[in-house]
N, C-alpha and C positions, 0 to 999 in steps of 0.2 A: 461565517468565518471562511477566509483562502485557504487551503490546504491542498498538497499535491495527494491527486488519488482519493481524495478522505470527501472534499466536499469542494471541487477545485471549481474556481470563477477568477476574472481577471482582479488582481487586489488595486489593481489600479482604479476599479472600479468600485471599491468598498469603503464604508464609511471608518475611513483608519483615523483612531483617533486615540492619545492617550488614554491609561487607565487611571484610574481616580487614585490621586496619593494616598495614601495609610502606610504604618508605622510600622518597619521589622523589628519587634525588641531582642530579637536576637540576631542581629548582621552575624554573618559567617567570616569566620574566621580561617584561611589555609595556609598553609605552610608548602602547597605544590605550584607556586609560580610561572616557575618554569616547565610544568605539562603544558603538553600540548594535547588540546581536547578535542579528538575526532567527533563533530558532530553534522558529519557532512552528508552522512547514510543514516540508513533506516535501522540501525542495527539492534536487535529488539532485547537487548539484554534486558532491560526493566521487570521481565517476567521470570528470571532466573533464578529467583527466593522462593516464586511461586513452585517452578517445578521441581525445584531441591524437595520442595515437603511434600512433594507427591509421588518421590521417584518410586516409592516400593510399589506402585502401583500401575506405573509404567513403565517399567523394563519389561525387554524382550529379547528372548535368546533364539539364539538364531546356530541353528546346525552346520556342520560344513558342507553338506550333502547337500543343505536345502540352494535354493534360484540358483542353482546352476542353468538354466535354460533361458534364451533371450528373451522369450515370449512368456505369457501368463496365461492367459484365457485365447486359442485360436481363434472359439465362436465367439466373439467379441468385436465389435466394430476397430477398439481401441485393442490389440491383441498382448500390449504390454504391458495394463492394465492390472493388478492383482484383483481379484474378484474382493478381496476383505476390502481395500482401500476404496472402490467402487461403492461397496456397503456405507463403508463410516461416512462418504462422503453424501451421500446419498440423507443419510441417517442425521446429521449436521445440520444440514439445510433444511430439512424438517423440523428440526429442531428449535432453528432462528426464522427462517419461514423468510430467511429473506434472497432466495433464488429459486424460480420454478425449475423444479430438473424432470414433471414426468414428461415420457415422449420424447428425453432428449440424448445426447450422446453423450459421455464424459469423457474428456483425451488427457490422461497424467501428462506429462512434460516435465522437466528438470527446472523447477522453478517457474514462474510465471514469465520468464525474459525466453527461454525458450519458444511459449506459446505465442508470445507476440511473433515473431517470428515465422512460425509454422502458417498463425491466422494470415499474415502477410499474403505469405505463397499460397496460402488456399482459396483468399478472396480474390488474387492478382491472374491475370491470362497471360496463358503465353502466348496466344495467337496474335496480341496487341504490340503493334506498331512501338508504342512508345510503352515506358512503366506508367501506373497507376499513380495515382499521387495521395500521400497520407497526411493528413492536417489532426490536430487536435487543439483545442481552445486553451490560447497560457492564463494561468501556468499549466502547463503539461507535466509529466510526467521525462525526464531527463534523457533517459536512456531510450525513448523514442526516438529523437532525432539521431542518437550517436548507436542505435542498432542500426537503423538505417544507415545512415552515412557508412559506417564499418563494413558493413557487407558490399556496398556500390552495387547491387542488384541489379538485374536490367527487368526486375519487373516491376519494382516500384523503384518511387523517388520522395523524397521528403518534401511538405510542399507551405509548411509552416503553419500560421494561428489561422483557425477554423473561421474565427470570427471574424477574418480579413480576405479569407479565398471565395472568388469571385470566378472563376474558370468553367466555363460550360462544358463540361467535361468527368469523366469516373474519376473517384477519390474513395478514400478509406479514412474514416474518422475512428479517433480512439477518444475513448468518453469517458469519463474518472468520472467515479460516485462522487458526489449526487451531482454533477454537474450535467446541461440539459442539452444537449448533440448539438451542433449550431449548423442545423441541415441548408442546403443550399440548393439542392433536388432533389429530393424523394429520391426518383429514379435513378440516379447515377452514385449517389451515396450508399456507404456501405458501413456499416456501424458494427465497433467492436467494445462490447464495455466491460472496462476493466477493475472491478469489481473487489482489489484486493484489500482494501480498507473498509468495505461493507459488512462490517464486525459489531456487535454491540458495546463493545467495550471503546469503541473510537466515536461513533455516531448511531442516533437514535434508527435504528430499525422502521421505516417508514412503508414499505413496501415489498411485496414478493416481487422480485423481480425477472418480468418474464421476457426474455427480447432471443435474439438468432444466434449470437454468439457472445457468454462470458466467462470473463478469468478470473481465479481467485488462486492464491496463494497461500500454502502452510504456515509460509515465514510469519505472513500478517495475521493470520488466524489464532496464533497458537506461541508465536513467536521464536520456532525451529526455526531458524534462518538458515542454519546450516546442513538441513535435509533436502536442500533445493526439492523440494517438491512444490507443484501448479500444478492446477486443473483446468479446465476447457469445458463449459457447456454448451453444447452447438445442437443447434434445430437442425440442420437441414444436413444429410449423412453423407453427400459429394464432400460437401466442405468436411466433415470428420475425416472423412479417407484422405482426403489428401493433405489434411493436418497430419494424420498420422505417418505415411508418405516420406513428411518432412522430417519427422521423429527419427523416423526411418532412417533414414541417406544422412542424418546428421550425426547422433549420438545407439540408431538400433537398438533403441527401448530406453530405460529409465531404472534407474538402482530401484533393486524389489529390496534390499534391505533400509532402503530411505519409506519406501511403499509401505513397506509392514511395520515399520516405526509410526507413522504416520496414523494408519490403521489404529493402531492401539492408544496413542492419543487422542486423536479425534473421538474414539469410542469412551474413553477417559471423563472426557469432558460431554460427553452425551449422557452418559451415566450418572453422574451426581448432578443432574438436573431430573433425571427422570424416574432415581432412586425415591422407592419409599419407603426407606428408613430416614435414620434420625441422620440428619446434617453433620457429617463430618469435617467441611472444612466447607471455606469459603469456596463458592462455585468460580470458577475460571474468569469468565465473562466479570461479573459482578467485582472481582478480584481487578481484574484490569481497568474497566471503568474506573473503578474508587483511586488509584492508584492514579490512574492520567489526568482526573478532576484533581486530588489534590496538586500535582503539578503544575496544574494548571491556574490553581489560586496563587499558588506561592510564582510562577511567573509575572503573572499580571500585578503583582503586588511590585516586585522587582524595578517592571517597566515601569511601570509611575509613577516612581520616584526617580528614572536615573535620566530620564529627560534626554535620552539621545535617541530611543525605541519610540518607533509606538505597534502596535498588533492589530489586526482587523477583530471586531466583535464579535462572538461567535452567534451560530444561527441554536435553535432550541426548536424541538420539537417532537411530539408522541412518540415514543417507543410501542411497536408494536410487542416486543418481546421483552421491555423489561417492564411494559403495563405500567409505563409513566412517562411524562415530558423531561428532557434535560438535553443541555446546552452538549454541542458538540467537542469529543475530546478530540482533537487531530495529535494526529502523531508526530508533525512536524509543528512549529511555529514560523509563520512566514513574517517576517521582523521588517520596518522599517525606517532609516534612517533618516531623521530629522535635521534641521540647523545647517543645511550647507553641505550633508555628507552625501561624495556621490555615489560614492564607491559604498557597499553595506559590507560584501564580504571580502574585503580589502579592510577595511576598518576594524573587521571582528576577528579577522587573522592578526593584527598587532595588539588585538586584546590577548590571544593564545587559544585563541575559539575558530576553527576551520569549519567554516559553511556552507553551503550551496549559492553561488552569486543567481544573483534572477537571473543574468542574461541565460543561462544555460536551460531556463524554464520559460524564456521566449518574455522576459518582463523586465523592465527598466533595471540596471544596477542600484538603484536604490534600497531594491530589495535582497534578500537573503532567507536561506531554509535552513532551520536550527532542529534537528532532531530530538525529538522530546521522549525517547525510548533509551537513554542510554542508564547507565547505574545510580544508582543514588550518590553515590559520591562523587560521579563526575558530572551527575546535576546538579548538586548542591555546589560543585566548583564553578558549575556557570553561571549560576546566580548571582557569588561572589562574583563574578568579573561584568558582570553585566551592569549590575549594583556599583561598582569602582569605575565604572564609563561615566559616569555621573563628573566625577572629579577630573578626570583626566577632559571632559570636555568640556570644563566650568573653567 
């Protein structure tokens, strides 16, 4: 399956093909028409039942007295760092087994868009004549091009689909799980992978993954969106300094009350996996999974009857962490438009559905990114309208 971040390859490339008809005996009924249904971000409210019934066991109070100070840890390569957040994350990834962190540096950042950022300035020289150039293979990741572009940096430049740059020359690629680097020289290549969908609950757990520099994000993890907190795993400790550097002369460290929120979550969700007592609730991971699979039956049921969609098929494979095979849940669905339609998110805005157009992800407007994280009820409003495209294009 295409997916931005999750398991991203060109869908132009993918066997996109209708889903097999089958019958809704209960078509949805709304009486919200006229919403308009943001599903144009990742915005991860889906997990928000989940953490209602766990709040008593992650709150955290927080004194006046306490991070009054900009720094966390001095001896610390990362000095904004909280040493607990350092832990849980540490603790996490052992736990999913799917990022090698020993020997490596961790850099918090405010959200993973920070980090991109930072990695920019830390893989780019300034002694270089001209900027660096960064490519990633579309669909990409959105806010790639338009971080770039917004900043007009003189040390890098945006330089488009990985899979088309042909320049004898340095570049910086950004690599979205699981998708496989589209190297062009060893040597002048500079690989940064971004790593925030490499969750259990979105895709199978395939690999520990060990490489120079990766990013992962709370939002995706856990689905805090709103603690802007990312992380940074970097091999080589120039590059950490002057990721942090960047931290530095940007934002001078990181909310340590978003850090310590974070911490206790994380440790949350480490804990009732690694509890041996009796099962108190469904574990997190397991939780989200079951939750994306089902929306993910009842889409593809949707699409194949309303004959203006169709989805790319998903990819399946070993979990090392859930010690089983199963088809990939992305978090997005990358939809496209059938019968003549050129526009996709042009089409799915006069349904009352606001998408992601491909061109903005480097891929023909045909295509369109549909958020498959928002609440139940404004998923169940987009199936009705997805389902009523059926009519409106008969």
């Amino acid at each position: 399956m295409v997916t931005l971040q999750g398991e991203a390859s060109d869908p132009a490339n993918q066997n996109w093909l209708p889903c097999a008809n089958v019958t809704i005996t209960n078509p949805l009924i709304t009486d919200s028409s006229n919403l308009i249904l943001r599903l144009e971000m990742g915005d991860p409210k889906l997990f928000v039942p989940y953490w209602k019934m766990m709040s008593d066991k992650c709150s955290v109070v927080i004194e006046g007295w306490k991070f009054m100070s900009h720094e966390s840890d001095a001896s610390n390569v990362c000095q904004y760092l909280l040493p607990e957040l350092g832990d849980a994350i540490k603790r996490i990834h052992s736990l999913v087994h799917n990022a090698a962190i020993q020997d490596k540096h961790i850099i918090v950042g405010t959200g993973s868009t920070q980090l991109f950022h930072a990695a920019w300035f830390a893989l780019s020289s300034s002694d270089s004549v001209r900027p660096i150039n960064i490519v990633s293979a579309a669909p990409f990741y959105s806010l790639y091009l338009d971080g770039v572009k917004a900043l007009r940096s003189g040390l890098y430049q945006w330089a488009g689909d990985a899979a088309t740059y042909d320049k004898d020359e340095p570049y910086i690629e950004m690599v979205t799980s699981q998708n496989n680097p589209v190297v062009r020289s060893a040597s002048q290549g500079k690989l940064i992978h971004d790593f925030a969908y490499y969750w259990p609950q979105y895709t199978p757990i395939t690999h520990h993954a060990d490489h120079d520099l990766m990013l992962f994000t709370f939002s995706k993890c856990t689905g805090h969106a709103g603690s802007r907190i990312g992380w940074a795993i970097v091999k080589d400790i120039e590059v950490a300094k002057k990721m942090v550097h960047f931290i530095q002369v940007s934002t001078i460290g990181v909310s340590k009350e978003s850090q310590i929120r974070a911490a206790k979550i994380l440790g949350v969700v480490c804990d009732s996996y690694q509890s041996l007592g009796p099962k108190e609730s469904e574990h997190f991971f397991d939780y989200g999974k079951r939750l994306l699979r089902e929306r993910w039956d009842r889409m593809r049921q949707v699409i194949g009857q309303c004959e203006v969609f169709t989805v790319a098929k998903p990819s399946s494979a070993y979990c090392n962490f859930t010690k089983e095979s199963f088809e990939t849940n992305s978090a997005f669905a990358w939809v496209k438009c059938e019968g003549g339609i050129e526009d996709c998110g042009t089409y799915l805005k006069n349904l009352g559905i606001l998408a992601r157009p491909g061109r903005l992800f480097g891929v023909g407007p045909e295509f369109a990114r549909i958020s498959m994280l928002s609440t139940n009820d404004e998923f169940d409003e987009l199936l009705t309208r997805l389902l009523n495209a059926r009519r409106e294009y008969n």
